[in-house]
N, C-alpha and C positions, 0 to 999 in steps of 0.2 A: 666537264659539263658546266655551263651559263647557268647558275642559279637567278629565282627571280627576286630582286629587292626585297621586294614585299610579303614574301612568300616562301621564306627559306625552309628548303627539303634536304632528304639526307644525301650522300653523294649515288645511295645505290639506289633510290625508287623514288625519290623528290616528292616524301610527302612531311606533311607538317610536323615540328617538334611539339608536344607538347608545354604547358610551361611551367616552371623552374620551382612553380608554388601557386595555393589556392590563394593566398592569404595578401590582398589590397596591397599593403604595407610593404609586401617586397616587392611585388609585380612595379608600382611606382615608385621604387626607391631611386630611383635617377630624375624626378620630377619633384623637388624639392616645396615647391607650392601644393601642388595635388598631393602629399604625402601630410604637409602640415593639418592641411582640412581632415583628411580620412584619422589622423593623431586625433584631433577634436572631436571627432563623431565617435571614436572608440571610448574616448573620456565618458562623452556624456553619457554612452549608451550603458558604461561600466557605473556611474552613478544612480542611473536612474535603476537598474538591477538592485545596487545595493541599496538605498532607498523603499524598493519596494520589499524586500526583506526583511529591512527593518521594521517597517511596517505592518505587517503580518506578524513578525515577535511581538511586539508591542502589541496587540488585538488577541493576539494567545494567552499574553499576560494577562490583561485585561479580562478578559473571560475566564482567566484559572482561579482570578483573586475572587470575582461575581460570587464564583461557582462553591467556594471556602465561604465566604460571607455568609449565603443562602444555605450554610452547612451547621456554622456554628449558629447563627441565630437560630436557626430550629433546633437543634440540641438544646442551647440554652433555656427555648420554652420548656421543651418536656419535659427536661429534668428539675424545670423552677415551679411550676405549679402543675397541677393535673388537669388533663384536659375538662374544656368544660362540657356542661352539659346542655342539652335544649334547655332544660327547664330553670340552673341556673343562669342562661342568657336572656331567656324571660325574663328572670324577675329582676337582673338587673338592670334593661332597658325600663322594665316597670317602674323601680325606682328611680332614675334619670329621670324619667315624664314626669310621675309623680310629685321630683321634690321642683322641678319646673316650673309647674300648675301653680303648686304652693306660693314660690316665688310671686308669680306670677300677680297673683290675686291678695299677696299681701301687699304688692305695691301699687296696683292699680286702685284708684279710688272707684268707690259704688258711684252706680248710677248710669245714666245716659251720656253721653259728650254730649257739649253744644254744637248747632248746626253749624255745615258746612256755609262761606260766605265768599272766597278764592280760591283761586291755583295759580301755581305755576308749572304748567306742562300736567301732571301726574301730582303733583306735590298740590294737595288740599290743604285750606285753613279753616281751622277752627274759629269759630265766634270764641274772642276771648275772656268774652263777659256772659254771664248769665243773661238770655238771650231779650227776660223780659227788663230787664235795666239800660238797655241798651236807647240811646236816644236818636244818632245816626250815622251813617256812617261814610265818607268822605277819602276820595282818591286823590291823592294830588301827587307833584315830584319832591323828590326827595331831595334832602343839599347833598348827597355824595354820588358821583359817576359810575359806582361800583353796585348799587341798587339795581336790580333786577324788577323785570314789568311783571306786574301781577293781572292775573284777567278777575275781574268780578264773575260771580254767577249772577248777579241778581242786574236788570235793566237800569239804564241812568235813566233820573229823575229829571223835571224841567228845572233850571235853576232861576229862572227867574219867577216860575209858583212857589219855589223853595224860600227863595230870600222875603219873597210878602207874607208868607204864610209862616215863616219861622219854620220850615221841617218838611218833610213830602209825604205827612198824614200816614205815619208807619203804623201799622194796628201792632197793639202791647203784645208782646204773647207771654204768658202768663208760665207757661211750662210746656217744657221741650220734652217729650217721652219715647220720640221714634228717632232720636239721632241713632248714628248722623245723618240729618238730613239737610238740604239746602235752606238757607235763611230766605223769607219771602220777603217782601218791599223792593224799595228801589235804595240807589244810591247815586250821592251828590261826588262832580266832577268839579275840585275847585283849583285856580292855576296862581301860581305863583310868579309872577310878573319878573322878579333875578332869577328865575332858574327855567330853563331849558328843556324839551323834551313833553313829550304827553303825560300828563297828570295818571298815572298810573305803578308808578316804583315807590308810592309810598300810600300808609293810611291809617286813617283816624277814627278810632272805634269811640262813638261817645258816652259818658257814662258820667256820673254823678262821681264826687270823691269819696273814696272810701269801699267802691264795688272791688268785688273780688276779680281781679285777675288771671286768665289761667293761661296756661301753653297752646300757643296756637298750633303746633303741631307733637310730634311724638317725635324725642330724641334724648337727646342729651344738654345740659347744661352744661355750657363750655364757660362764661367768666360771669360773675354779677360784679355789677363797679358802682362808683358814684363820679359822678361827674356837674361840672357848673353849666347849666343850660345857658347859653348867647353869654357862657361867662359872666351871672350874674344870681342865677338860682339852682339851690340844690336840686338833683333830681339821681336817676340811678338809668343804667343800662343792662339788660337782662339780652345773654348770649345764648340763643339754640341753637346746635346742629342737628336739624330733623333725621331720623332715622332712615341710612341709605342714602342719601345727597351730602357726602364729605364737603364737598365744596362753595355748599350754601349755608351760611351765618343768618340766621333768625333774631332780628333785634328787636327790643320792646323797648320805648321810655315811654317818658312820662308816668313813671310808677311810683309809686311808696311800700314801704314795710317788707321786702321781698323776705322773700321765705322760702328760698332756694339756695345752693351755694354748684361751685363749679363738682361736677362730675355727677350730678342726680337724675335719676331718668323721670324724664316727664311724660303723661299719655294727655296728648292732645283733645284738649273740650274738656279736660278731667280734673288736672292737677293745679290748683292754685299756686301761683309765683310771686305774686305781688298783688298791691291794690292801687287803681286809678290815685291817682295824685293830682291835689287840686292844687293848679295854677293858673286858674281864670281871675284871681285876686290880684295878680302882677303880672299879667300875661295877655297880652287882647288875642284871643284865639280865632283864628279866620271859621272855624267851625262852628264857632258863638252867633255868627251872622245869619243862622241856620237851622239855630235851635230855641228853645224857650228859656234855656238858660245860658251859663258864663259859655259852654263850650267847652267844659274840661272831657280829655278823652284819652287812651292809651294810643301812643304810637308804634306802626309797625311796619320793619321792612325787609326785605332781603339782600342780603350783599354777599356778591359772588367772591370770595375766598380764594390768592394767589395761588397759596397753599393750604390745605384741608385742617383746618382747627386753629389755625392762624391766624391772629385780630390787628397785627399792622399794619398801619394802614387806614382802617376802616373808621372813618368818622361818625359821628350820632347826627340822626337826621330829626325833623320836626315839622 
């Protein structure tokens, strides 16, 4: 009998043989291409098996070591101290509060803060002077590009009723008792003809020499220094980082006698740091154009910090 090519049967009923094996690898063992591929795909399919195996050991381990840890640390408490009680967890959060308070108010100075007079965003400033010493108060720019814009709360004044009048008619106030509250009057926009920018990233609290000083905001004292003002008179630099804004450097010059040093906390409107430093005896003060006297006054600004507590960099402004 004619077998057909294609189609080979047996000699008794010409039906099909089955074949020789299930298994790719030998069915193509005479296709020496189609055998290399089907080698590769058994490879990968045989790593990625044992991979996932590993896998899943590793995650057993993991979870058996969890499971010892969460075993011995609890033994370890019971058997190190006795459990506690309500009453003694009362009374030791009591105490935590308690010696807190204390803290608290042994370093907070009495009294009221002075009123509020800026921001910047959320970040309030304290009047740094006792509010009725105060003569006036004046926004200009800063000499360093790293200063930060401050908004006033209180309205600008007219400057040219300012410069006739010597001042913008501020009424004294005599004593502050509801801080913190906003400072009232106006405030003078004066510009600095070498420097750039809207008169706003710096400012001039005016005051007599010798007024007490305080922290315009509530942080930490990072550096007090001294330094040569224009390279020519002594003066000093007072460093705060307000509490919660790492990134912001609170500078003061124009001071004298500080009475601070790096790491003391200060509470803004409260803590005195230094006192006004008179240098309208060597110094023509663009604020003196403004007022009844020389124009001596604390200066203040904010410069934003590359790195949080880090003063490289950072110039004194005036």
């Amino acid at each position: 009998m004619r077998r057909h090519p294609h189609n080979p049967g047996s000699a008794s009923g010409g039906r099909s043989r089955r074949p020789l094996s299930d298994d790719p690898l030998v069915r193509h063992a005479g296709d020496p291409r189609r055998r290399q591929i089907l080698e590769q795909r058994h490879l990968r399919l045989r790593e990625q098996r044992r991979r996932a195996t590993q896998r899943a050991l590793y995650l057993q381990i993991a979870a058996l070591v969890t499971v010892v840890s969460l075993l011995v640390g609890i033994v370890w408490t019971v058997t190190r101290d006795p459990a506690p009680t309500a009453a003694s967890g009362q009374a030791h959060a009591g105490t935590v509060a308690e010696l807190a308070d204390k803290m608290a108010v042994a370093k907070k100075p009495p009294g009221d803060p002075t009123p509020f007079f800026a921001r910047y965003r959320s970040l309030h400033l304290y009047l740094p002077i006792p509010p009725g010493t105060l003569t006036e108060i004046a926004f200009h720019q800063a000499s360093s590009d790293v200063a930060l814009h401050m908004e006033s709360l209180l309205p600008d004044a007219d400057m040219g009723t300012a410069a006739s009048t010597r001042g913008t008619g501020r009424v004294k106030v005599v004593d502050q008792t509801a801080g913190p509250a906003e400072l009232k009057g106006e405030v003078l926009r004066m510009w600095r003809s070498n420097r750039t920018g809207p008169p706003d990233t710096a400012v001039d609290i005016g005051a007599a020499p010798g007024t007490p000083v305080f922290a315009p905001v509530t942080g930490t004292v990072v550096e007090v220094r001294a330094y040569r003002l224009y390279d020519k008179h002594d003066d000093y630099e007072i460093h705060i980082q307000p509490a919660g804004w790492p990134e912001i450097d609170v500078v003061l010059i124009h001071v004298d006698a500080p009475c601070v040093e790096a790491g003391d906390q200060v509470f803004g409107g409260l803590t005195q740091i230094a006192e006004v430093r008179r240098l309208s005896d060597r110094v023509d003060h663009q604020l003196g154009g403004y007022t009844a006297d020389g124009g001596d006054h604390v200066h203040i600004q904010l410069n934003r910090t590359a790195v949080p507590g880090r003063l490289d960099g950072l110039t004194e402004g005036s």
